[in-house]
Each structure stands twice: as C-alpha cells, then as structure tokens.
C-alpha positions in Angstrom: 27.5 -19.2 -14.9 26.6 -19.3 -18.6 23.0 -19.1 -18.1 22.6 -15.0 -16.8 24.7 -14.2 -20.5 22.8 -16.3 -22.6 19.3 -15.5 -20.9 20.2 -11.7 -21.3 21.4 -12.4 -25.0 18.2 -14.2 -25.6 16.0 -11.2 -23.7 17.9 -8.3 -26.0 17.3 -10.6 -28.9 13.5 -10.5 -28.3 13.0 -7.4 -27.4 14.9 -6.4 -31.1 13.1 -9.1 -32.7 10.0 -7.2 -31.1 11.1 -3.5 -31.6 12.0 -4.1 -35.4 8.7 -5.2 -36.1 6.8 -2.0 -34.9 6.8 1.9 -35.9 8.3 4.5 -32.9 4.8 5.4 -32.7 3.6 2.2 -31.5 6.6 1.2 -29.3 6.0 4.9 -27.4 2.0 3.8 -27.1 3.4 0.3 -25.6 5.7 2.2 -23.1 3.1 4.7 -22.5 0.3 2.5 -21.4 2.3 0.0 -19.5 3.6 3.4 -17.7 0.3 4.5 -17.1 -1.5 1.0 -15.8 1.9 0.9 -13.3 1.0 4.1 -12.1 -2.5 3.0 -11.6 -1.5 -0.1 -9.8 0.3 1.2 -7.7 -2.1 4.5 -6.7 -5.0 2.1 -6.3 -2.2 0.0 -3.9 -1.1 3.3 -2.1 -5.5 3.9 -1.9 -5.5 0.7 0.0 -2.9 1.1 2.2 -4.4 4.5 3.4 -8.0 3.4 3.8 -6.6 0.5 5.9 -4.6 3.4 8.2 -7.2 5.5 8.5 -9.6 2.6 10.0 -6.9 1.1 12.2 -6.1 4.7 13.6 -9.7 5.4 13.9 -10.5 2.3 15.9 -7.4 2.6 18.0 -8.3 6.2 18.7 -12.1 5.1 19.9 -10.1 2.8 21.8 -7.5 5.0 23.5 -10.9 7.1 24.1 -12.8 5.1 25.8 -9.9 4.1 28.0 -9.4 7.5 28.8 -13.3 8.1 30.3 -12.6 4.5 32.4 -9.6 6.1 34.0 -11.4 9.4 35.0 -13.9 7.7 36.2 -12.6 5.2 38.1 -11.3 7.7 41.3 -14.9 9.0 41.5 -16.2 4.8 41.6 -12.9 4.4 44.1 -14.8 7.3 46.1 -17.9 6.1 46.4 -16.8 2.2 47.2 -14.9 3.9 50.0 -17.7 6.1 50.9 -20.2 2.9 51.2 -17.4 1.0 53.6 
C-alpha cells in the first residue's frame, strides 16, 4: 500500500527536480514537441487503420460482386441444363 504514495512522491520529486532546472521557454518547447510527435503517432496510426479498411472493403466488395454475376447467371445455366435433358 505504501508503494503508489512513495512512487508518486518520487515521480513529483523528479519532475521538480527536472522543471527547476529549465527556463518556461524550454519546458513549453518540451510539452510542445512531445504534443506534436503524439499527434503524429497517432495520425500516422489512424492512416494505417484507414488504408487497411479501405482494402478490406474493396476486396470484400469485388467479392460480393462477383457473387452477385454467379447468382444471375446461374438460372440462365439451370435453363440450359434443363433444356439439354
């Protein structure tokens, strides 16, 4: 149970320690960039996650497709087997 406290004491201690050490300037350039490489992360993740989407409703799609022109032709095939009989 005494572990969370101290762990948090020991985190706000470093990040004073860390914060005392540097100008406001440079602590907002530190918060900026990290902000703006999070934001890039997680765009290029979002990127990903669309492209793969787009190909697995594309090849579905081709899929559903070509099902569709087996079904309509099948009654015209049914036809002719019956036709040959």
């Amino acid at each position: 149970m005494d572990k969370i406290p101290a762990f948090s004491g020991w985190l706000s201690g470093g990040f004073s320690d860390w914060i005392s050490h540097h100008s406001v300037q440079e602590v907002a350039l530190v918060i900026g960039a990290t902000v703006a490489v999070t934001t890039l992360l997680i765009n290029l993740i979002t990127l990903l996650i669309n492209l793969a989407n787009f190909f697995l409703n594309w090849h579905y799609r081709k899929k559903k497709l070509r099902l569709q022109q087996l079904n309509k032709a099948a009654p015209a095939r049914e036809r002719e087997e019956d036709e040959a009989k």
